[in-house]
C-alpha positions in Angstrom: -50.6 -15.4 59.7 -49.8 -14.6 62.7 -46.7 -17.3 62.5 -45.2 -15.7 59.6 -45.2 -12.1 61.5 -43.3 -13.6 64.2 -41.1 -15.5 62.1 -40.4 -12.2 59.9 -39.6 -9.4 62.8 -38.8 -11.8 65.8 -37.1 -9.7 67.5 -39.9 -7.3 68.3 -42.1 -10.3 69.5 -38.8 -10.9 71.6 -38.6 -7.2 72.9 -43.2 -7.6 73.3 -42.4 -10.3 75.6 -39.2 -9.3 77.7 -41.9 -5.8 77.8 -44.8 -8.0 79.0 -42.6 -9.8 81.5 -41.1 -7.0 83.0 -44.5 -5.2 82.9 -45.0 -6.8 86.6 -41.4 -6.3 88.6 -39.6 -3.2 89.4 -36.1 -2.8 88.3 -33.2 -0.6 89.6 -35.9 1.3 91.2 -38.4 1.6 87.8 -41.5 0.6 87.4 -40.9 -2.7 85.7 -43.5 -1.5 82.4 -41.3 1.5 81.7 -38.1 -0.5 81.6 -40.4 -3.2 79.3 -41.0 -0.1 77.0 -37.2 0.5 76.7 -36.2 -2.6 76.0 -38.9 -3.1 73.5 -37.8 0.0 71.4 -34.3 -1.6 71.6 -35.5 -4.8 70.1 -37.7 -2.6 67.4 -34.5 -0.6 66.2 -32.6 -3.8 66.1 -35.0 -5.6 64.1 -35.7 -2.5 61.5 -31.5 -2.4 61.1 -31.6 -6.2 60.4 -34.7 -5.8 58.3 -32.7 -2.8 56.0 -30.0 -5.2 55.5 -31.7 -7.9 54.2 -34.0 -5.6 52.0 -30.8 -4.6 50.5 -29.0 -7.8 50.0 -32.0 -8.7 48.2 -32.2 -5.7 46.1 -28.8 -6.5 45.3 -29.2 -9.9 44.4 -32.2 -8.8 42.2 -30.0 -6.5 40.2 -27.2 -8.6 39.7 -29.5 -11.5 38.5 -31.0 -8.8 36.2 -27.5 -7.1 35.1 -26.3 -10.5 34.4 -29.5 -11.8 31.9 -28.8 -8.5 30.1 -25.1 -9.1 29.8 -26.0 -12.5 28.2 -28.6 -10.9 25.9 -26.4 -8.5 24.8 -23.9 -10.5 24.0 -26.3 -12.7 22.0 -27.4 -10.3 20.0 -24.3 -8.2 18.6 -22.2 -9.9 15.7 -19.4 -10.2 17.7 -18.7 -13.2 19.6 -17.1 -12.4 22.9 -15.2 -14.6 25.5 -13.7 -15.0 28.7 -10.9 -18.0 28.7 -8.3 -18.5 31.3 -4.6 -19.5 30.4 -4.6 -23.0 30.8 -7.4 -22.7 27.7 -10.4 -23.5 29.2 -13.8 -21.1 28.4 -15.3 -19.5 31.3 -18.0 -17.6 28.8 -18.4 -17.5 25.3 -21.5 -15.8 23.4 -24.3 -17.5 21.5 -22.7 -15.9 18.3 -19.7 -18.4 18.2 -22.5 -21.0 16.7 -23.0 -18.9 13.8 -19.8 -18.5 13.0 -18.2 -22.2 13.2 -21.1 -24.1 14.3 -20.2 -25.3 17.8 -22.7 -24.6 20.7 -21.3 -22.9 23.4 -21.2 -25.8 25.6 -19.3 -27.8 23.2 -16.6 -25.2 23.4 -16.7 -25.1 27.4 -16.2 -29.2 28.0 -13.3 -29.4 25.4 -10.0 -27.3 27.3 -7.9 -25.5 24.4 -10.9 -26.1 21.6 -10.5 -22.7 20.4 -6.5 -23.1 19.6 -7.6 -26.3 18.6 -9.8 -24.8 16.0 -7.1 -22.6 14.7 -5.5 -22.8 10.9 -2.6 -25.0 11.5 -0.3 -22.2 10.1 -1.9 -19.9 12.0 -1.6 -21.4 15.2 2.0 -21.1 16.1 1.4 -16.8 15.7 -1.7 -17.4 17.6 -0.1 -18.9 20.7 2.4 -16.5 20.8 -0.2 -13.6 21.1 -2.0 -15.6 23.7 1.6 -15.5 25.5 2.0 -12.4 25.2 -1.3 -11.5 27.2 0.6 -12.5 30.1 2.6 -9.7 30.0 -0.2 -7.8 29.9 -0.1 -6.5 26.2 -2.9 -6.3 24.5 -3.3 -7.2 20.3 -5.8 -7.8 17.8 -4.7 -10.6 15.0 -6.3 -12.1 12.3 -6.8 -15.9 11.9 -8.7 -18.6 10.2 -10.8 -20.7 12.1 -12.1 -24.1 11.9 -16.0 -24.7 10.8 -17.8 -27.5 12.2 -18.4 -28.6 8.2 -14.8 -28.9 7.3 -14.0 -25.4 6.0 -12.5 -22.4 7.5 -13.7 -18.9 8.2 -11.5 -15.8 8.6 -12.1 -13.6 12.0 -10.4 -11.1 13.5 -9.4 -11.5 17.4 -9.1 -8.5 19.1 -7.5 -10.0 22.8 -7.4 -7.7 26.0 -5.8 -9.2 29.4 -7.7 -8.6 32.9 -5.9 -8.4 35.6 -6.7 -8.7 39.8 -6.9 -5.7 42.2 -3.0 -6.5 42.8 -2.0 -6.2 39.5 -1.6 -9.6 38.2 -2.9 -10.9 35.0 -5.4 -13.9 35.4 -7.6 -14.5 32.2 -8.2 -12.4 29.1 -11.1 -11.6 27.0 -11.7 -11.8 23.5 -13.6 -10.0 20.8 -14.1 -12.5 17.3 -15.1 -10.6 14.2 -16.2 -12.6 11.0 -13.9 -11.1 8.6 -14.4 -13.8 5.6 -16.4 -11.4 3.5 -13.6 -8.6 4.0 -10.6 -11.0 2.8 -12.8 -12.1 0.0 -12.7 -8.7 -1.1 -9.3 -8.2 -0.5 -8.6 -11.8 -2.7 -10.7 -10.7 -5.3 -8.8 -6.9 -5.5 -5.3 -8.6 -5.1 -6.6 -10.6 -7.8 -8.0 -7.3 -10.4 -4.3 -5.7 -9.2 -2.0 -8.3 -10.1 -4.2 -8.3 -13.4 -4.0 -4.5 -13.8 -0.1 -4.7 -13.2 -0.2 -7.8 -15.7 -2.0 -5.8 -18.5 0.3 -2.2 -17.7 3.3 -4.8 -18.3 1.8 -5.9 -21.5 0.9 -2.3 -23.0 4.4 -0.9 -21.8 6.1 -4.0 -23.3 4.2 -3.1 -26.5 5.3 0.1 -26.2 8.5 -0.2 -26.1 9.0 -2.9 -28.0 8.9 -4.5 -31.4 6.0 -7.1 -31.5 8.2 -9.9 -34.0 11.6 -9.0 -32.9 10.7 -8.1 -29.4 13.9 -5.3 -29.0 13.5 -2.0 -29.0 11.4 -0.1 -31.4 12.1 2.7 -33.5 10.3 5.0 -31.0 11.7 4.2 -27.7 15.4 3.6 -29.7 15.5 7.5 -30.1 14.7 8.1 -26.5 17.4 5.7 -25.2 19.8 7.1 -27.9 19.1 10.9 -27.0 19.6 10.1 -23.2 22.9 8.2 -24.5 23.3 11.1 -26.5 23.3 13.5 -23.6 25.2 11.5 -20.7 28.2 11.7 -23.4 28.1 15.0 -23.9 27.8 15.8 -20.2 30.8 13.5 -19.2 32.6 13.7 -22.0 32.7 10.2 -22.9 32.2 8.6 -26.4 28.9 7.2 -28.5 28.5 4.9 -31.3 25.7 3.4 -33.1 25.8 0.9 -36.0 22.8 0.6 -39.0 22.7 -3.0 -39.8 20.5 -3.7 -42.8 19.6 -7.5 -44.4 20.3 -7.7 -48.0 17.5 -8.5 -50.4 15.0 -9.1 -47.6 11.9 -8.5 -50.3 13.7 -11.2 -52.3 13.9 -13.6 -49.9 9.9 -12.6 -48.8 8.8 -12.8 -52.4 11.1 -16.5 -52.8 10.3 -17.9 -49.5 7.9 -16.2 -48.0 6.6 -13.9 -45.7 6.8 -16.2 -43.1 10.2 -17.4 -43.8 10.9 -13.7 -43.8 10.2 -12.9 -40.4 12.2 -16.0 -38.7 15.0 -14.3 -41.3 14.2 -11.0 -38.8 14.2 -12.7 -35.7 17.2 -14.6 -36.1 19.0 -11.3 -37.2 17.7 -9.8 -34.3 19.1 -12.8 -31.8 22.3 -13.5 -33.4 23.0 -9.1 -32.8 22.0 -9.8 -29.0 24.1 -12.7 -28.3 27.1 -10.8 -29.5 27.1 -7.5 -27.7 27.6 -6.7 -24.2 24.5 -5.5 -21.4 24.8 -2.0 -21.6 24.4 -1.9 -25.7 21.0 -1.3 -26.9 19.6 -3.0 -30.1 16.0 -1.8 -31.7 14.4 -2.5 -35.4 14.8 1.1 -37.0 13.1 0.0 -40.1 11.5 -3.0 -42.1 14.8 -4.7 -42.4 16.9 -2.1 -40.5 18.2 -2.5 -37.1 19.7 0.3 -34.9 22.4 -0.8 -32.5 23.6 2.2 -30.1 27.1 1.5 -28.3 27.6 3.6 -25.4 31.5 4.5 -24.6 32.6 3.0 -27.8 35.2 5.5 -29.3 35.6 5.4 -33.7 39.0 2.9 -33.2 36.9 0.5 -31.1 33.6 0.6 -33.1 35.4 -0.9 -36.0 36.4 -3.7 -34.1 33.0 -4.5 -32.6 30.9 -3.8 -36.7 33.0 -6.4 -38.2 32.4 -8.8 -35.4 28.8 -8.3 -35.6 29.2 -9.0 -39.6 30.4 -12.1 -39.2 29.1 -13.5 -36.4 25.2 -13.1 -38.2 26.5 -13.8 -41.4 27.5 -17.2 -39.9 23.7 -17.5 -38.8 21.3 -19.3 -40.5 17.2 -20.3 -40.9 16.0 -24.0 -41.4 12.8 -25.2 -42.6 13.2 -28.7 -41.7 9.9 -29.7 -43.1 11.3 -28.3 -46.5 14.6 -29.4 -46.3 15.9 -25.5 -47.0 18.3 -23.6 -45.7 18.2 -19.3 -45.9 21.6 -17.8 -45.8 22.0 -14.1 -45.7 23.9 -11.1 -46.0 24.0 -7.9 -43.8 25.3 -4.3 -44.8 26.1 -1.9 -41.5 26.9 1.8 -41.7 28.5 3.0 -38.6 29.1 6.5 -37.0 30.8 8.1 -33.8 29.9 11.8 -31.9 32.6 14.4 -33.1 32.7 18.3 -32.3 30.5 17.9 -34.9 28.0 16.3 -33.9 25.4 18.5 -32.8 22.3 15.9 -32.4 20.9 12.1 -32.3 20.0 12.9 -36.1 23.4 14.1 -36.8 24.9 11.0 -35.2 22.1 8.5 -37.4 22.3 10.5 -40.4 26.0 9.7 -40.3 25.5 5.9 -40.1 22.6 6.2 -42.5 25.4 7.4 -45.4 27.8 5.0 -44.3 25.1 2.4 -45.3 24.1 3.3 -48.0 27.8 3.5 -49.3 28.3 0.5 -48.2 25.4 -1.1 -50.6 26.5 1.2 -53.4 29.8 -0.6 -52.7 28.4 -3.8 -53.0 26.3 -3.3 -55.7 29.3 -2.3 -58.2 
């Protein structure tokens, strides 16, 4: 016991016994005990300054052993996996979380230098480097990745990267905060996914709107809006408008001979022969059962002649097969043609107009 006291505050035993000694000699004229008693309040001080000292080193020590085993329990408790790695890609610290998330241990990820780039999605890698060189400079970023799992698949996370730097300035390591972020770009798959399909289906039910479900041109419907904004632009600039009524001859007949079905290819091959032989910027709808509407923007009366009796004879010259059958469906078109005058006042003035040309034309026919 008595051992340990000495050992602990030895320099008050050293100032008892300089005390004792000088106890029986007189010094500079002192009794020898006083200057003992001086000496030993010297050694006293000394040793409750050295005592002080130590206490608080080992306070200190105590508190940063404790700060540091809640850092680390922190860190293993939060989602997020967080990191300290130097440039050169070796892992000074990485939490407990990183096991979770692509099954490596921390150690494993300590022994093996660059493991982490390592683990990175081959086309995400290059991006990934340059971030990390970046950190250099001292920016900071945040950037999304795929990782490598230790059972073969990957898992999205989100890095969010911070540089440290040393009480001069100069960067030396950086930090990193991983977020699991697979669920979130699940999501976002599966509502890329429901828009393209949303887009897909708006396409469809505009395309139906606007178009005829056999022929696919125009319909009736969406033909007068395109005519009446036709309509319009030539009136405002004071340019010219034409449209042509092109009807198939005997279409019952040829439903009630061949049938219905040879009927409709009679239709759509009406409907492509008219498309191949007018320009971009004409329109072409089915008006009717057998009727089809062909507006001609900028084409004056002179000029519409021309371009109605081309159109006559280039889908006369067209015909439908039935291979199976051996048959062969010609046919016969009437058109009725008009052009905007002073006196035009409206679309239905201008289809009126083509409507009696056509049905002049038949009556022509007919006699």
């Amino acid at each position: 016991m008595l051992k340990r006291y000495i050992t602990r505050y030895k320099y008050c035993a050293i100032g008892v016994i300089i005390a004792a000694n000088c106890a029986v000699v007189s010094i500079f004229r002192l009794e020898g005990i006083i200057f003992g008693l001086v000496v030993l309040a010297f050694c006293c001080t000394l040793q409750f300054f050295i005592h002080s000292e130590e206490l608080n080193e080992s306070t200190e020590n105590r508190t940063n052993t404790v700060s540091e085993k809640l850092f680390h329990s922190v860190m293993d408790i939060i989602p997020e996996i967080v990191y300290i790695s130097m440039f050169d890609g070796s892992v000074k610290y990485i939490s407990d979380g990183i096991e979770k998330v692509v099954g490596h241990k921390p150690e494993e990820i300590y022994k093996t230098r660059n493991i982490l780039l390592q683990l990175v999605h081959p086309e995400d890698r290059e991006r990934v480097s340059a971030q990390i060189q970046k950190l250099q400079n001292g920016s900071d970023s945040t950037i999304e990745y795929r990782l490598l799992k230790k059972d073969g698949s990957y898992v999205w996370v989100s890095d969010s990267l911070q540089s440290v730097k040393n009480e001069w300035g100069n960067v030396t390591h950086y930090n990193g905060v991983l977020v699991n972020i697979d669920e979130r770009k699940l999501h976002e798959k599966n509502l890329q996914s429901l828009n393209a399909r949303i887009h897909q289906l708006n396409d469809m039910v505009n395309h139906h709107a606007v178009r005829d479900s056999l022929t696919n041109v125009y319909n009736r419907r969406y033909s007068l809006v395109i005519l009446q904004n036709e309509f319009n632009r030539a009136r405002t600039q004071n340019k010219p408008l034409s449209c042509i009524l092109m009807n198939i001859d005997h279409l019952e007949s040829i439903n009630n001979r061949y049938g219905y079905f040879m009927g409709n290819r009679v239709l759509i091959e009406v409907a492509r022969c008219i498309q191949k032989h007018i320009k971009s910027s004409d329109i072409i709808s089915r008006f009717g059962g057998g009727e089809f509407l062909i507006v001609l923007p900028e084409i004056d009366k002179e000029e519409l002649k021309r371009v109605s009796g081309l159109l006559v004879n280039e889908v006369e010259r067209c015909l439908v097969k039935d291979e199976e059958k051996n048959m062969k469906i010609n046919f016969r078109i009437t058109v009725g043609s008009s052009s905007i005058t002073t006196m035009t006042k409206s679309i239905t003035d201008l289809i009126e107009q083509a409507s009696k040309a056509l049905y002049t034309a038949k009556a022509v026919k007919k006699t």
